[in-house]
C-alpha positions as CSV (number, residue, x, y, z in Angstrom):
1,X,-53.3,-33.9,2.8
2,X,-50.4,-31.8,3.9
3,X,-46.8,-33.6,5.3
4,X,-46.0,-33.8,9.0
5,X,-44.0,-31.1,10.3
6,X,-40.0,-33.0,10.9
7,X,-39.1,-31.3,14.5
8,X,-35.6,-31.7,12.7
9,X,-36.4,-29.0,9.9
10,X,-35.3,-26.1,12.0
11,X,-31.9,-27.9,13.8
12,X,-29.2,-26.3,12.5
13,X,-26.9,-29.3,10.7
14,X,-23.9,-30.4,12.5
15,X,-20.4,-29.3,12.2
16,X,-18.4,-26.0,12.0
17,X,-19.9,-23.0,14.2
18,X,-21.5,-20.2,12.1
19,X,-19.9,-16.7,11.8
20,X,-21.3,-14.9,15.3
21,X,-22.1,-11.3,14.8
22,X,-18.9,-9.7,16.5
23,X,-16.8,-11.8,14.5
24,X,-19.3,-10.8,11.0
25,X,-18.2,-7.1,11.7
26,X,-14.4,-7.1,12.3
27,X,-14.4,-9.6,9.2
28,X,-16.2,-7.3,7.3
29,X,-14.3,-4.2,8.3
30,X,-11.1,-5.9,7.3
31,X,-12.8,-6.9,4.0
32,X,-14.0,-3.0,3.2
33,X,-10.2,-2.3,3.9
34,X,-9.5,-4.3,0.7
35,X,-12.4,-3.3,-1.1
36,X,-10.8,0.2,-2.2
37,X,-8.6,-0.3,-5.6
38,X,-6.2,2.6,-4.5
39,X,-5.8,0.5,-0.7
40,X,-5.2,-2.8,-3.3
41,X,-2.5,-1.5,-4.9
42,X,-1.1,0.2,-2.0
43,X,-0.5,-3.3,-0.4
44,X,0.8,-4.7,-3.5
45,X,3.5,-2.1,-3.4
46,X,4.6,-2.4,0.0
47,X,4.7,-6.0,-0.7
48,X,6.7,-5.9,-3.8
49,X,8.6,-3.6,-2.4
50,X,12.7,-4.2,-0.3
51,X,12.1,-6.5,2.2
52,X,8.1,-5.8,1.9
53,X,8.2,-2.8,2.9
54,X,8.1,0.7,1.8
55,X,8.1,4.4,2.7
56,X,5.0,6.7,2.4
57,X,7.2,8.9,0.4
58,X,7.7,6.0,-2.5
59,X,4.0,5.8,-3.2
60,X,2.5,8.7,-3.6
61,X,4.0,9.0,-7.2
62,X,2.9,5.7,-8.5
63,X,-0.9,6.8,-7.4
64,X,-1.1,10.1,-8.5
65,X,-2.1,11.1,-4.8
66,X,-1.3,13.1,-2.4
67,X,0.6,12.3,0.2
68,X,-2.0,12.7,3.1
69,X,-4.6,10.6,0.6
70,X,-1.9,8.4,0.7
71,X,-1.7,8.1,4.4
72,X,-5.3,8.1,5.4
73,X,-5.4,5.0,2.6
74,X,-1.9,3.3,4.3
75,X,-3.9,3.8,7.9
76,X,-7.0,2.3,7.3
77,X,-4.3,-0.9,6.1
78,X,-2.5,-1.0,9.1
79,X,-6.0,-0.6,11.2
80,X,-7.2,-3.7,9.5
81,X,-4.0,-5.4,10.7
82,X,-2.3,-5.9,6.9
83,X,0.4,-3.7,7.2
84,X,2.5,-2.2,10.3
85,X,3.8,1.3,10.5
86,X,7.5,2.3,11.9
87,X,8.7,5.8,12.2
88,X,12.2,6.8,11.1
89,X,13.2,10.2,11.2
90,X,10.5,12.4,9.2
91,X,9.2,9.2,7.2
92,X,7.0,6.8,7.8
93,X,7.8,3.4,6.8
94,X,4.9,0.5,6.2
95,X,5.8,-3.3,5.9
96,X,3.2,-6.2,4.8
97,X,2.7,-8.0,8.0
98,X,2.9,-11.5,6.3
99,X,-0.1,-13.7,8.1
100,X,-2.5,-11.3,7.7
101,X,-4.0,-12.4,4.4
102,X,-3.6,-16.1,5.3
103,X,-5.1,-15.7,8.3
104,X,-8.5,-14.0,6.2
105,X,-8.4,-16.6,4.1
106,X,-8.3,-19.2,7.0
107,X,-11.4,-17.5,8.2
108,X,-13.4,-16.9,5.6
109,X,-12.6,-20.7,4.3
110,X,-12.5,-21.7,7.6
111,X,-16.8,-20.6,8.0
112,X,-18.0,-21.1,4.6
113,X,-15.7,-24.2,3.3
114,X,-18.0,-26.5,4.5
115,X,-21.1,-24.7,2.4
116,X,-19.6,-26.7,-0.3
């Protein structure tokens, strides 16, 4: 004889809301901005660099790129909102800004924390 149907097998269980689907993309764009290893170190660089910041003009080197490689990489960065980009003179100089990665974290710990 087959089990009764529970009208409580399809309620979604209480607590934290779920990731909605706008919020699924700009969290996913922000990880594929991470998800280069040339963007990666990039972002460690800037970080570990004066201050946390550094100019387009130091990294290029340490990659073996070229500078408008570099830049495209540095853009999609400060798109995703982990660095910031000033102007001075001819250079262009990029700084970590510094909630950015705690405030992924937050969010991505913050919707599946309580899968645990």
């Amino acid at each position: 004889m087959a089990e009764p149907e529970s009208a409580e097998c399809c309620v979604p269980p209480a607590g934290r809301p779920s990731l909605g689907a706008e919020a699924a993309v700009a969290l996913a764009a922000r990880f594929k901005a991470l998800a280069d290893p040339n963007r990666l170190r990039l972002l460690s660089m800037v970080a570990a660099g004066e201050d946390a910041e550094a100019c387009v003009c130091d990294l290029t080197e340490p990659l073996g790129l070229g500078q408008p490689t570099v830049s495209h990489h540095l853009k999609i960065l400060v798109d995703a909102g982990f660095l910031t980009r000033e102007k001075r003179g001819v250079w262009a100089y990029y700084s970590v800004v510094p909630e950015a990665l705690g405030d992924l974290a937050t969010t991505l710990t913050g919707q599946l924390g309580s899968a645990r």
